[in-house]
PDB file of the backbone (N, CA, C, O) and the ligand in Angstrom, with CONECT records:
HET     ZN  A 101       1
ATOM      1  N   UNK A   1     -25.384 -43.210 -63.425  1.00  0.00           N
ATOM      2  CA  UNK A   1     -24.239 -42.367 -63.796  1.00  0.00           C
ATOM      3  C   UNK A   1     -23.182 -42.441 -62.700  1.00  0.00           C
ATOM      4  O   UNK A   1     -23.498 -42.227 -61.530  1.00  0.00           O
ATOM      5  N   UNK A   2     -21.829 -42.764 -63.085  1.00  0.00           N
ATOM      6  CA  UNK A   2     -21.006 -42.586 -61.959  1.00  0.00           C
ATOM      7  C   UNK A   2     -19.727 -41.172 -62.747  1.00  0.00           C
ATOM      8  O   UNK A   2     -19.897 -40.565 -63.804  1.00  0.00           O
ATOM      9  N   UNK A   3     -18.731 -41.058 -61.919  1.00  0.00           N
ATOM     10  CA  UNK A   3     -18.520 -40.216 -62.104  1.00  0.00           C
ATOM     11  C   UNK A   3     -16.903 -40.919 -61.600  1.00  0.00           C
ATOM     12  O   UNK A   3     -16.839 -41.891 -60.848  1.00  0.00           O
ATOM     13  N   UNK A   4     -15.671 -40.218 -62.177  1.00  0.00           N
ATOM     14  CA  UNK A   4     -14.142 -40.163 -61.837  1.00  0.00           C
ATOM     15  C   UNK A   4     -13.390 -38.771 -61.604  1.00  0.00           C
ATOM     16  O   UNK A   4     -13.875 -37.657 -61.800  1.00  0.00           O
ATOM     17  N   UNK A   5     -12.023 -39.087 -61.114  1.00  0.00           N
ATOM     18  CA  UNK A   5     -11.502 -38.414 -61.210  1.00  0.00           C
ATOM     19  C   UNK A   5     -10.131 -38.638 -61.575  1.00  0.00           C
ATOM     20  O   UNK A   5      -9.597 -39.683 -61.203  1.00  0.00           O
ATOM     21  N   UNK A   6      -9.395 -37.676 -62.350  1.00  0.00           N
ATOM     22  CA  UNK A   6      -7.982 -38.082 -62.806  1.00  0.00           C
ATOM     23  C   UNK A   6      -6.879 -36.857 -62.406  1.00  0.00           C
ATOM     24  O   UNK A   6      -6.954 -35.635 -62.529  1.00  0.00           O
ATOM     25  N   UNK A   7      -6.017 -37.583 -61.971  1.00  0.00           N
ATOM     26  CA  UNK A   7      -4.924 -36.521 -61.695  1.00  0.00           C
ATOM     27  C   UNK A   7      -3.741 -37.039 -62.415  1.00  0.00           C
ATOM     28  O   UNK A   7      -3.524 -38.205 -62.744  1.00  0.00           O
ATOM     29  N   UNK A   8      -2.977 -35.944 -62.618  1.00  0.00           N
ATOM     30  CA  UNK A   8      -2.095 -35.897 -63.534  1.00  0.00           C
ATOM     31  C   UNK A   8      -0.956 -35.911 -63.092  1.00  0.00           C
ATOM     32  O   UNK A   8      -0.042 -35.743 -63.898  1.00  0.00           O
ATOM     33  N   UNK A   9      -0.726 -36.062 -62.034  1.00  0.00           N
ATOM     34  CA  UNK A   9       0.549 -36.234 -61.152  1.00  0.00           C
ATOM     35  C   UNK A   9       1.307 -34.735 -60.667  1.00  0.00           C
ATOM     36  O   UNK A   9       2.281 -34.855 -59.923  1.00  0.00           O
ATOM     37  N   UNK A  10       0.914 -33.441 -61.041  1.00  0.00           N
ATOM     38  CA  UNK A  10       1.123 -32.431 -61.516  1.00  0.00           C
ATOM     39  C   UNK A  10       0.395 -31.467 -60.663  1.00  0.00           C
ATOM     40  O   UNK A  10       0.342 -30.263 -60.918  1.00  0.00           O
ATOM     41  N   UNK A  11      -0.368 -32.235 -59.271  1.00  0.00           N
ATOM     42  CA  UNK A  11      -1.422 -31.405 -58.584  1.00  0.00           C
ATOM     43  C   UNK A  11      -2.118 -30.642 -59.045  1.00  0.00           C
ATOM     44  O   UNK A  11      -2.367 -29.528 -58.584  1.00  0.00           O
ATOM     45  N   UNK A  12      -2.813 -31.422 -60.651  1.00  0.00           N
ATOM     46  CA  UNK A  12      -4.097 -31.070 -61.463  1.00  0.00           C
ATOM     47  C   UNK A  12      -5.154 -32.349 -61.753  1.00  0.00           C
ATOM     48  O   UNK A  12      -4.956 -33.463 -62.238  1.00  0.00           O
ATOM     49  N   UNK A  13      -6.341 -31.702 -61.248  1.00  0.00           N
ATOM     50  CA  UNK A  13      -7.049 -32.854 -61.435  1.00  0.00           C
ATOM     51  C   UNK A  13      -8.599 -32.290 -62.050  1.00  0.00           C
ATOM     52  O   UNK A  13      -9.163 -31.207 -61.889  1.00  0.00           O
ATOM     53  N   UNK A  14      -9.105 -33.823 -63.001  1.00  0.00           N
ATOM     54  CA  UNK A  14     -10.136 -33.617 -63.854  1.00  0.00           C
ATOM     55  C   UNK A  14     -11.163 -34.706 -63.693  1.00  0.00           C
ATOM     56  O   UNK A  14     -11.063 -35.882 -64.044  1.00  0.00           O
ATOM     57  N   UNK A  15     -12.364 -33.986 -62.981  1.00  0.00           N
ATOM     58  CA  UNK A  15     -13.535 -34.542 -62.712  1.00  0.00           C
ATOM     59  C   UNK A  15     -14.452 -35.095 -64.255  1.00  0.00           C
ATOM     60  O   UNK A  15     -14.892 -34.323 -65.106  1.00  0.00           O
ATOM     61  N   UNK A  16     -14.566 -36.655 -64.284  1.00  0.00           N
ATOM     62  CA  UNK A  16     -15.305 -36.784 -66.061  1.00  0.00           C
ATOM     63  C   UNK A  16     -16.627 -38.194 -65.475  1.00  0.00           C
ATOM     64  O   UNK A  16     -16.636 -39.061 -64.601  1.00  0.00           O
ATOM     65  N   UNK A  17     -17.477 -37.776 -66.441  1.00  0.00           N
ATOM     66  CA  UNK A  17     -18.684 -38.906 -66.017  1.00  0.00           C
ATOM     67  C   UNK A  17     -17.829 -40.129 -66.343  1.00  0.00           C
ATOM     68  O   UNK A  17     -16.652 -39.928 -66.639  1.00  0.00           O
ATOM     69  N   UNK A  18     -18.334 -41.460 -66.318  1.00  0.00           N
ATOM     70  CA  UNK A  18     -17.720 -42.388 -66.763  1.00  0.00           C
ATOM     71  C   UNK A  18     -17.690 -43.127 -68.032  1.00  0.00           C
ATOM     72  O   UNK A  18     -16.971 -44.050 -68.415  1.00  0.00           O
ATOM     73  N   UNK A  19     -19.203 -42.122 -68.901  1.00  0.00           N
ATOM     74  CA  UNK A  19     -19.053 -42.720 -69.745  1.00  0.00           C
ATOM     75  C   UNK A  19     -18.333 -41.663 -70.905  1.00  0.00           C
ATOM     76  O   UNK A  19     -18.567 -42.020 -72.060  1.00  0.00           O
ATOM     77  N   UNK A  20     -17.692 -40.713 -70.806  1.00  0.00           N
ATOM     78  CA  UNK A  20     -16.998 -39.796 -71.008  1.00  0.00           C
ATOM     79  C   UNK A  20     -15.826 -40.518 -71.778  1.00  0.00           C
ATOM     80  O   UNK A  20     -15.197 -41.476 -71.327  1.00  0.00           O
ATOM     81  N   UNK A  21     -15.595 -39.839 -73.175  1.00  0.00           N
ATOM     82  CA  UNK A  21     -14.553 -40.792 -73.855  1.00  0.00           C
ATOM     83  C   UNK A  21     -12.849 -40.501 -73.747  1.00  0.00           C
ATOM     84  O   UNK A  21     -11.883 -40.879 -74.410  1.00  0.00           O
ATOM     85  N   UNK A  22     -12.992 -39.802 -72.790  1.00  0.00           N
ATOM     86  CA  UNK A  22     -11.395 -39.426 -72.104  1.00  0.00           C
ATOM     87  C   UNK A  22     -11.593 -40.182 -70.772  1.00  0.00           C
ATOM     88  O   UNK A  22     -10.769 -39.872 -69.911  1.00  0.00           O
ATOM     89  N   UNK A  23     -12.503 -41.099 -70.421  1.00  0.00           N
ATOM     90  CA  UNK A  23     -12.611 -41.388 -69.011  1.00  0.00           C
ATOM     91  C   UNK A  23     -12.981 -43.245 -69.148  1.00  0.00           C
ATOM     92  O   UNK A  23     -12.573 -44.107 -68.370  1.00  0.00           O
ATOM     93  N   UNK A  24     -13.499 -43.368 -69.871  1.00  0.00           N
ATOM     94  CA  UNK A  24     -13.996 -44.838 -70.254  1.00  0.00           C
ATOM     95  C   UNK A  24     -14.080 -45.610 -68.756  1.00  0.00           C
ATOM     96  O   UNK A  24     -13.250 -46.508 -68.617  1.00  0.00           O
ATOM     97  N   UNK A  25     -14.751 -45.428 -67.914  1.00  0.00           N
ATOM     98  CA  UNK A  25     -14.916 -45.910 -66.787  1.00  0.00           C
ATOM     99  C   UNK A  25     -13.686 -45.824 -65.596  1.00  0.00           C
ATOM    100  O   UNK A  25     -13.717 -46.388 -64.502  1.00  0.00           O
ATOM    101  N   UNK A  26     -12.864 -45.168 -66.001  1.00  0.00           N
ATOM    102  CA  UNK A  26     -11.326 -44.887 -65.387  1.00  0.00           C
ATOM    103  C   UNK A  26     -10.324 -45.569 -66.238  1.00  0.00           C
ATOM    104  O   UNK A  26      -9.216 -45.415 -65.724  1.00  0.00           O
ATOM    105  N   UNK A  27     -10.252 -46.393 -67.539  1.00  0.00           N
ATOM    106  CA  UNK A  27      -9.331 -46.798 -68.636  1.00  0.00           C
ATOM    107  C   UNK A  27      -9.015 -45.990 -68.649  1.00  0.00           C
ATOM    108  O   UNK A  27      -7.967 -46.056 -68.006  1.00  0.00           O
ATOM    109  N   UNK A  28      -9.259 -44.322 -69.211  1.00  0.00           N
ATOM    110  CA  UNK A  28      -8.258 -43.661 -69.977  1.00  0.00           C
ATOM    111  C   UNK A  28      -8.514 -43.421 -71.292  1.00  0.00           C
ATOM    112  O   UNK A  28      -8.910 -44.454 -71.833  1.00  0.00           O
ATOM    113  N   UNK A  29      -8.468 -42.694 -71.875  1.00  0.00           N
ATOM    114  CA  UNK A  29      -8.682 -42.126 -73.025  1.00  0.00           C
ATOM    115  C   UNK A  29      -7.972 -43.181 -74.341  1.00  0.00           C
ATOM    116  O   UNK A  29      -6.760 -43.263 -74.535  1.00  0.00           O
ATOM    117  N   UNK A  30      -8.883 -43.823 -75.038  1.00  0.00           N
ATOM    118  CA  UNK A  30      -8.419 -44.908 -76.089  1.00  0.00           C
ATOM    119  C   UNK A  30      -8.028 -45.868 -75.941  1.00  0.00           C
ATOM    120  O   UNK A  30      -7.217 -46.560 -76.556  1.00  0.00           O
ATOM    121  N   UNK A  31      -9.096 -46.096 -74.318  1.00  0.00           N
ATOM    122  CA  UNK A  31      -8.626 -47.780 -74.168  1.00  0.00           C
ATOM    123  C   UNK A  31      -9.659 -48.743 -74.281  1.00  0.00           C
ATOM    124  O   UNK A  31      -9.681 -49.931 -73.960  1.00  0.00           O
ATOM    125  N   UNK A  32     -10.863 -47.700 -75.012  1.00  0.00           N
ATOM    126  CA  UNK A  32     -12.588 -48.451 -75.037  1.00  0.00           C
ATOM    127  C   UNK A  32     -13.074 -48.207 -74.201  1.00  0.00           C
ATOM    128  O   UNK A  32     -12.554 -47.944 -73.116  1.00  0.00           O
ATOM    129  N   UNK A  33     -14.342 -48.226 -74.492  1.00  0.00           N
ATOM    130  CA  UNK A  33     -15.398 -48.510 -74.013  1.00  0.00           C
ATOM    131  C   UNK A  33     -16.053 -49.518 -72.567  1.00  0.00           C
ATOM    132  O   UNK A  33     -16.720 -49.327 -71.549  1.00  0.00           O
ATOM    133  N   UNK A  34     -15.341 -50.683 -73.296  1.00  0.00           N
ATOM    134  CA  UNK A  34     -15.841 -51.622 -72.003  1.00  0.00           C
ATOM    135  C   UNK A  34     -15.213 -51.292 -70.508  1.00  0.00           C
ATOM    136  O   UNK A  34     -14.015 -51.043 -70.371  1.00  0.00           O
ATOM    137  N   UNK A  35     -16.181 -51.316 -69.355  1.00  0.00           N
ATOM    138  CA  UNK A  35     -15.671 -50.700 -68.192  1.00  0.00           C
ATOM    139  C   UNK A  35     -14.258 -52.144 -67.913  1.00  0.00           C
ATOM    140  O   UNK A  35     -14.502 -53.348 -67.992  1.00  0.00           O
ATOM    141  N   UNK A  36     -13.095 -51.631 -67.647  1.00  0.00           N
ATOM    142  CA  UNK A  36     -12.026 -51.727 -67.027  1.00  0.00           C
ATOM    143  C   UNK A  36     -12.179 -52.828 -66.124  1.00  0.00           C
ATOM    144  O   UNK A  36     -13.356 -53.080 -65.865  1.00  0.00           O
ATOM    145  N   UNK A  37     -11.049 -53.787 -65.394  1.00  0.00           N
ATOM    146  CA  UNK A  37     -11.333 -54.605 -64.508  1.00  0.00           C
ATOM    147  C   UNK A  37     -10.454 -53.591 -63.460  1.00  0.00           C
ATOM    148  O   UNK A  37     -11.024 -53.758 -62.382  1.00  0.00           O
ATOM    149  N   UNK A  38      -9.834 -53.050 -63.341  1.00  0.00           N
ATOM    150  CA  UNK A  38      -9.040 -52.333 -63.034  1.00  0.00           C
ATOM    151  C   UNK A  38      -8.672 -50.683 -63.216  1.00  0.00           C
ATOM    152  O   UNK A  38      -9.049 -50.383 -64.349  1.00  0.00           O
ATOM    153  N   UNK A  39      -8.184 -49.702 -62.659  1.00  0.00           N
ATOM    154  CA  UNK A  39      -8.060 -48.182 -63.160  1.00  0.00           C
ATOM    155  C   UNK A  39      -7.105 -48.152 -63.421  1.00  0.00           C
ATOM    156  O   UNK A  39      -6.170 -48.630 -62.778  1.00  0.00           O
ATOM    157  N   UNK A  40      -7.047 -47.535 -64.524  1.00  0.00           N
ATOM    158  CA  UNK A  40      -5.041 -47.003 -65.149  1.00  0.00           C
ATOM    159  C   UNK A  40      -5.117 -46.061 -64.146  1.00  0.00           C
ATOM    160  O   UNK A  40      -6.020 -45.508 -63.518  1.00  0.00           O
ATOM    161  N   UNK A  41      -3.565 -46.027 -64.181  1.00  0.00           N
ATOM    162  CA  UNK A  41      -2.829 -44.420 -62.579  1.00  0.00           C
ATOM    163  C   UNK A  41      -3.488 -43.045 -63.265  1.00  0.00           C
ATOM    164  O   UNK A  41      -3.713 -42.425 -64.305  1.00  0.00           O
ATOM    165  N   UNK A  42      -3.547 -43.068 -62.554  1.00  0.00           N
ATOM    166  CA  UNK A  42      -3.978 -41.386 -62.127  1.00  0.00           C
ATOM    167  C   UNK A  42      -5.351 -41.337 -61.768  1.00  0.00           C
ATOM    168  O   UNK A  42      -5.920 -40.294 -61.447  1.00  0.00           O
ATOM    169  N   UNK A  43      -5.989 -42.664 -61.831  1.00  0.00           N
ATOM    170  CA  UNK A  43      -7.811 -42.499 -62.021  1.00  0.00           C
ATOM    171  C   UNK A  43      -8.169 -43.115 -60.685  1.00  0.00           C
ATOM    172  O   UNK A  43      -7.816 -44.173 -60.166  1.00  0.00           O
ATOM    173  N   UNK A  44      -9.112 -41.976 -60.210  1.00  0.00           N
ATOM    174  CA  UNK A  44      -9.909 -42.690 -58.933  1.00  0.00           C
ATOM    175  C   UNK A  44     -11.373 -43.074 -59.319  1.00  0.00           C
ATOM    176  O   UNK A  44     -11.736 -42.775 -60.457  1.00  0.00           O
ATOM    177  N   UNK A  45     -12.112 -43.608 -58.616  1.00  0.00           N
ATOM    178  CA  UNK A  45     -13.647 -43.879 -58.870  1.00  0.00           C
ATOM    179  C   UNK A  45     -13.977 -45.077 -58.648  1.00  0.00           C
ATOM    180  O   UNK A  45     -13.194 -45.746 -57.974  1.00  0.00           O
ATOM    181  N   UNK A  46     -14.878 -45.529 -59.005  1.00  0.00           N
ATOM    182  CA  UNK A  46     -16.318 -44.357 -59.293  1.00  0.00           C
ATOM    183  C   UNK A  46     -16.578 -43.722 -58.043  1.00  0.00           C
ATOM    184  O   UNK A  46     -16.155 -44.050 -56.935  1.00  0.00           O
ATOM    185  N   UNK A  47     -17.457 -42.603 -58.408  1.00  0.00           N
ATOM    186  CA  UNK A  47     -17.864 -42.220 -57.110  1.00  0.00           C
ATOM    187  C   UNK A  47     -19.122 -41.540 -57.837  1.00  0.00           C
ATOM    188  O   UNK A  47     -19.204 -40.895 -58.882  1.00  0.00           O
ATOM    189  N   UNK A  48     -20.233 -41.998 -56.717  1.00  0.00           N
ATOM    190  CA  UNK A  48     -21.643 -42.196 -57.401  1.00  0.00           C
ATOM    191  C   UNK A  48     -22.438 -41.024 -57.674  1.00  0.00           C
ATOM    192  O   UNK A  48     -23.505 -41.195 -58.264  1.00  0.00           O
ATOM    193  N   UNK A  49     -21.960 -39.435 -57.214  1.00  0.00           N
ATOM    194  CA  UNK A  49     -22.688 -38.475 -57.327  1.00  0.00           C
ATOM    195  C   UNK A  49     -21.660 -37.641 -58.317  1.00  0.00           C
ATOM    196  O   UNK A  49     -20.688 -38.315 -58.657  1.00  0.00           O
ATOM    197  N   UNK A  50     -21.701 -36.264 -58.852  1.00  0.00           N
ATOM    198  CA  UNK A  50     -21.069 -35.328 -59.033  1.00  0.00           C
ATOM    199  C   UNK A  50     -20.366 -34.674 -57.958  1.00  0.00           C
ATOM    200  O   UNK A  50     -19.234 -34.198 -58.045  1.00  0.00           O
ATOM    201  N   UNK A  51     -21.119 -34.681 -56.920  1.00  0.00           N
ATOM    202  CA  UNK A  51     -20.606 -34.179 -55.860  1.00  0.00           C
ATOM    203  C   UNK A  51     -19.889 -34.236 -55.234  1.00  0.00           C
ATOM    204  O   UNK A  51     -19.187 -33.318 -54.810  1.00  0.00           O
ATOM    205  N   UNK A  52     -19.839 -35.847 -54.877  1.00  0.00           N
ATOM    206  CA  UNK A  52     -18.916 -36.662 -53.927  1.00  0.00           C
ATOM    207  C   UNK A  52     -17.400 -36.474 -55.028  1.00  0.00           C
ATOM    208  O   UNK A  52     -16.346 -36.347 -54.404  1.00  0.00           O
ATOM    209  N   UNK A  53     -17.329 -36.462 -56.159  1.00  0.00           N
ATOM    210  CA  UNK A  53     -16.307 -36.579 -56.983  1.00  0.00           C
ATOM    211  C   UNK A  53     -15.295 -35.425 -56.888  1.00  0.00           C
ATOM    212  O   UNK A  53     -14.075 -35.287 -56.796  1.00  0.00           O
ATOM    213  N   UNK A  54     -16.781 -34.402 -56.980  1.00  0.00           N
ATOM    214  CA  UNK A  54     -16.025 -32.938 -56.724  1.00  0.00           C
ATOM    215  C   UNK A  54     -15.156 -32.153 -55.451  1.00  0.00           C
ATOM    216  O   UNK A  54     -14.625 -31.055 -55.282  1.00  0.00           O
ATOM    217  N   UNK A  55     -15.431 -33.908 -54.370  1.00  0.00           N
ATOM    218  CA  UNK A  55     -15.484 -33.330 -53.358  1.00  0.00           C
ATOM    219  C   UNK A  55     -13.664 -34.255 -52.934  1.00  0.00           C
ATOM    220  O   UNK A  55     -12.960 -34.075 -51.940  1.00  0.00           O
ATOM    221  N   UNK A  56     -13.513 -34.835 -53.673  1.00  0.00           N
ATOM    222  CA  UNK A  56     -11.722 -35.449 -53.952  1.00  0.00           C
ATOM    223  C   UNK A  56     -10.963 -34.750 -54.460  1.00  0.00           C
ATOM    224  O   UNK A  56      -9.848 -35.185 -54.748  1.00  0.00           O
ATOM    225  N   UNK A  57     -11.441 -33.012 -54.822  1.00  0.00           N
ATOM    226  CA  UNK A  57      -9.758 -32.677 -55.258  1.00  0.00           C
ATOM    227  C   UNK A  57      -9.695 -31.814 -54.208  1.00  0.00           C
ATOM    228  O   UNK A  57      -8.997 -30.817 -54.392  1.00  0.00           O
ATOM    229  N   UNK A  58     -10.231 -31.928 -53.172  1.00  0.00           N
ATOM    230  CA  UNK A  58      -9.163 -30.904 -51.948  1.00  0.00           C
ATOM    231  C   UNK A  58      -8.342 -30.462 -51.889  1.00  0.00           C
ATOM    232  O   UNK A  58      -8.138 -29.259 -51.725  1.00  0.00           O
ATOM    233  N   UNK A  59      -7.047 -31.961 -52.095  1.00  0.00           N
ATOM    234  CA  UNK A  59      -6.248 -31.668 -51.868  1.00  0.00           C
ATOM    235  C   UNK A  59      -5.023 -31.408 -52.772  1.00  0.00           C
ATOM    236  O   UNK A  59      -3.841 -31.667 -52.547  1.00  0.00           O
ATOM    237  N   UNK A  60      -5.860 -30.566 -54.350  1.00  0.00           N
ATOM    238  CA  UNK A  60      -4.724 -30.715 -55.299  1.00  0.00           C
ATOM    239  C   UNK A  60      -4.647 -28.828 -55.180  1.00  0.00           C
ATOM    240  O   UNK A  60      -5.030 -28.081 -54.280  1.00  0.00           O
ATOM    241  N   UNK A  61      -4.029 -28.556 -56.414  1.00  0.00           N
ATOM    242  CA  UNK A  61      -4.022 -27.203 -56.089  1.00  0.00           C
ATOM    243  C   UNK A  61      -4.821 -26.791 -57.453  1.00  0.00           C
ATOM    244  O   UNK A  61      -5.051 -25.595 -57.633  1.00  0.00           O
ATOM    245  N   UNK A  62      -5.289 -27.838 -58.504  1.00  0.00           N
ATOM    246  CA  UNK A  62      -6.139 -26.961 -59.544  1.00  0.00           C
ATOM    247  C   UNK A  62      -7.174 -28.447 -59.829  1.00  0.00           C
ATOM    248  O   UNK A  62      -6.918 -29.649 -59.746  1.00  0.00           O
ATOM    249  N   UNK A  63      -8.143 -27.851 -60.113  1.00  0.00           N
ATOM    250  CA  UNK A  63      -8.634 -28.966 -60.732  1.00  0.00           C
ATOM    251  C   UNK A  63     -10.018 -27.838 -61.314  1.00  0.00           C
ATOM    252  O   UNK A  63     -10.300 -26.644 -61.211  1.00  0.00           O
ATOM    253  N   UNK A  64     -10.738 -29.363 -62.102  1.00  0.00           N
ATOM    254  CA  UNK A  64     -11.734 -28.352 -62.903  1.00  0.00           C
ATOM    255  C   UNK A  64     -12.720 -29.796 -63.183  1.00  0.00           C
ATOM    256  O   UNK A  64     -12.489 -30.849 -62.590  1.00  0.00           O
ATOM    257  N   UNK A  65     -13.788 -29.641 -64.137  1.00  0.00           N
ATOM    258  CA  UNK A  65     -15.216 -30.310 -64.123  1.00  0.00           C
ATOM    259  C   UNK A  65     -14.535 -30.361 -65.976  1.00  0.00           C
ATOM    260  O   UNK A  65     -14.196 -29.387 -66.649  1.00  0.00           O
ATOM    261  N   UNK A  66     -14.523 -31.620 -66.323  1.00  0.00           N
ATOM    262  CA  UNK A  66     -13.978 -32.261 -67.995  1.00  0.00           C
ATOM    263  C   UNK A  66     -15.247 -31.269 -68.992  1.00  0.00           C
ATOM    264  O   UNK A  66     -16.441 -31.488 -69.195  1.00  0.00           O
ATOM    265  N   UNK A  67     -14.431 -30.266 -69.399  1.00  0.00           N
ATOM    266  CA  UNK A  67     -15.496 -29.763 -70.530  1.00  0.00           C
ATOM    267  C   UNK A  67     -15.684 -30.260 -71.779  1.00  0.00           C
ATOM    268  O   UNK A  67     -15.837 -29.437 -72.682  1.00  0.00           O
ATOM    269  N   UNK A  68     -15.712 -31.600 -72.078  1.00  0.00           N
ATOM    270  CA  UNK A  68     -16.290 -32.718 -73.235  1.00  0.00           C
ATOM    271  C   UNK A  68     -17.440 -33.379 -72.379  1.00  0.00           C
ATOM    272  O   UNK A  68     -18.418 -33.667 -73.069  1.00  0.00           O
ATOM    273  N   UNK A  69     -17.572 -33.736 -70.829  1.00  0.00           N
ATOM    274  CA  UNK A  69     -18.416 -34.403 -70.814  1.00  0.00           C
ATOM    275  C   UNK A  69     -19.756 -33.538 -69.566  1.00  0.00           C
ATOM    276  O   UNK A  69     -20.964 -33.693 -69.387  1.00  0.00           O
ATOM    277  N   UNK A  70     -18.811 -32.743 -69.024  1.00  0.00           N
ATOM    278  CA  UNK A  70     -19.368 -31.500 -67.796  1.00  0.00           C
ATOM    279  C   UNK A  70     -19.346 -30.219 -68.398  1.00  0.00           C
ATOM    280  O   UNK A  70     -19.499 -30.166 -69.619  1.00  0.00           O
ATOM    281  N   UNK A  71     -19.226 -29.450 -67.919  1.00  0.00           N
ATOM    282  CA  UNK A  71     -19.923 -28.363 -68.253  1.00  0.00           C
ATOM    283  C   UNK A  71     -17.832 -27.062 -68.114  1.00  0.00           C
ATOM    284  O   UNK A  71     -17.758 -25.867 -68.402  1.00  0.00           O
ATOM    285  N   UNK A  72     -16.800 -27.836 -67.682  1.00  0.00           N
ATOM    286  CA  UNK A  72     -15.653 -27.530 -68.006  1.00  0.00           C
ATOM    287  C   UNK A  72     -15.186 -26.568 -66.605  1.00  0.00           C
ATOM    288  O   UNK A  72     -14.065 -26.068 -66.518  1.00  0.00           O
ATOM    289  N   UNK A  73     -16.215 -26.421 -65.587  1.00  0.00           N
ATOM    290  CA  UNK A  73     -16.113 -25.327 -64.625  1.00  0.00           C
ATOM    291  C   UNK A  73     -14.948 -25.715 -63.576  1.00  0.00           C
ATOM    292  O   UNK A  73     -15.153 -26.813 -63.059  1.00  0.00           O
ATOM    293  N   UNK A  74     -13.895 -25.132 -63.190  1.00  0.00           N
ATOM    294  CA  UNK A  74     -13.268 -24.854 -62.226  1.00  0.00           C
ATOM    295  C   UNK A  74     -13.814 -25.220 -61.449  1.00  0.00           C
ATOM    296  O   UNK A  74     -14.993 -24.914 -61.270  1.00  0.00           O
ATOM    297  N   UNK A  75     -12.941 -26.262 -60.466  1.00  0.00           N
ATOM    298  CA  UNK A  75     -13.698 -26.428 -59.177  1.00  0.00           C
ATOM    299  C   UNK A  75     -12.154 -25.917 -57.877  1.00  0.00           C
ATOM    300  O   UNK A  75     -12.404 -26.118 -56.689  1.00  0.00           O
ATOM    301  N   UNK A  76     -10.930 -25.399 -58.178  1.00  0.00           N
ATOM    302  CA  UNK A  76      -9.887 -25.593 -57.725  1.00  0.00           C
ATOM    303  C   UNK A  76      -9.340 -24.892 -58.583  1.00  0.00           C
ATOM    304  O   UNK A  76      -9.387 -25.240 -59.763  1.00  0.00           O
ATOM    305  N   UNK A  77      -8.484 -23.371 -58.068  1.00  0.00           N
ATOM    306  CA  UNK A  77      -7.385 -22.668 -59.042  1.00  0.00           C
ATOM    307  C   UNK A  77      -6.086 -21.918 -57.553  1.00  0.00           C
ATOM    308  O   UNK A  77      -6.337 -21.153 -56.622  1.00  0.00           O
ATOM    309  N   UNK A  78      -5.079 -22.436 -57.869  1.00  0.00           N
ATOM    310  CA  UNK A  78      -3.580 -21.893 -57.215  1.00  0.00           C
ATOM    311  C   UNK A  78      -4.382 -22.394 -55.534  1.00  0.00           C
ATOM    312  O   UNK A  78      -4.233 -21.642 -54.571  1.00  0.00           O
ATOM    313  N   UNK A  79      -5.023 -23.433 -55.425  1.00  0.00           N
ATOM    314  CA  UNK A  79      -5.227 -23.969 -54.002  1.00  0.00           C
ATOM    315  C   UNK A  79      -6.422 -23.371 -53.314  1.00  0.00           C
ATOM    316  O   UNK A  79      -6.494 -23.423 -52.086  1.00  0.00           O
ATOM    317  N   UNK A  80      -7.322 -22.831 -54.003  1.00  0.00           N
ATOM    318  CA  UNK A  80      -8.341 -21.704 -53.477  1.00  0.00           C
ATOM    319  C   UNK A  80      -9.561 -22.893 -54.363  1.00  0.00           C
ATOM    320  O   UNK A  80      -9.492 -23.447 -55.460  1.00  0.00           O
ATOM    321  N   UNK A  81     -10.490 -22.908 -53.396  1.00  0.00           N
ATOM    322  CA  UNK A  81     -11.871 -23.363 -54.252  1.00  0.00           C
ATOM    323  C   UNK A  81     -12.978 -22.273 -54.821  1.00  0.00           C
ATOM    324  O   UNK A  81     -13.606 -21.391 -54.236  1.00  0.00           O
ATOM    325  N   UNK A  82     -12.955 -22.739 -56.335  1.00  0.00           N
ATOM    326  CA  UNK A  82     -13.697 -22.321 -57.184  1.00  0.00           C
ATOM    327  C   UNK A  82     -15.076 -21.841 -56.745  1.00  0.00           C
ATOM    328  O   UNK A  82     -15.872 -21.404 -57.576  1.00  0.00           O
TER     329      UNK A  82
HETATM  330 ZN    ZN A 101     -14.919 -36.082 -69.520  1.00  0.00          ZN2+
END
């Protein structure tokens, strides 16, 4: 299992497994399935734990855990950790 993260340019960001169909290995939502040779913008990864993933939005001011493929929890609200 690996795990991404996407920011939205907007200092909001969304932690999703990879095989997550808004995440498709860091493609992006409706770009398939097959893992990517490359990440569309906004996508970091992989990063091999939940943890380590959770542990890249430091520095936004909201972010949260993808509730289609995680469990949807806040990890980051107005710059304060969840
Ligand atoms: Zn997801």
């Amino acid at each position: 299992m690996t795990y991404y993260l996407y920011e939205d340019g907007n200092d909001m960001g969304t932690v999703h497994e990879g095989s997550c169909s808004d995440c498709n290995h860091g493609a992006g939502q409706g770009v398939g399935i097959e893992k990517p040779d490359t990440l569309s913008p906004g996508w970091s990864g992989p990063y091999e734990t939940l943890s380590i993933a959770q542990a890249q939005v430091s520095h936004l001011r909201d972010a949260k855990c993808c509730g289609h493929c995680l469990d949807g929890a806040w990890l980051r609200r107005h710059g304060q950790d969840c």
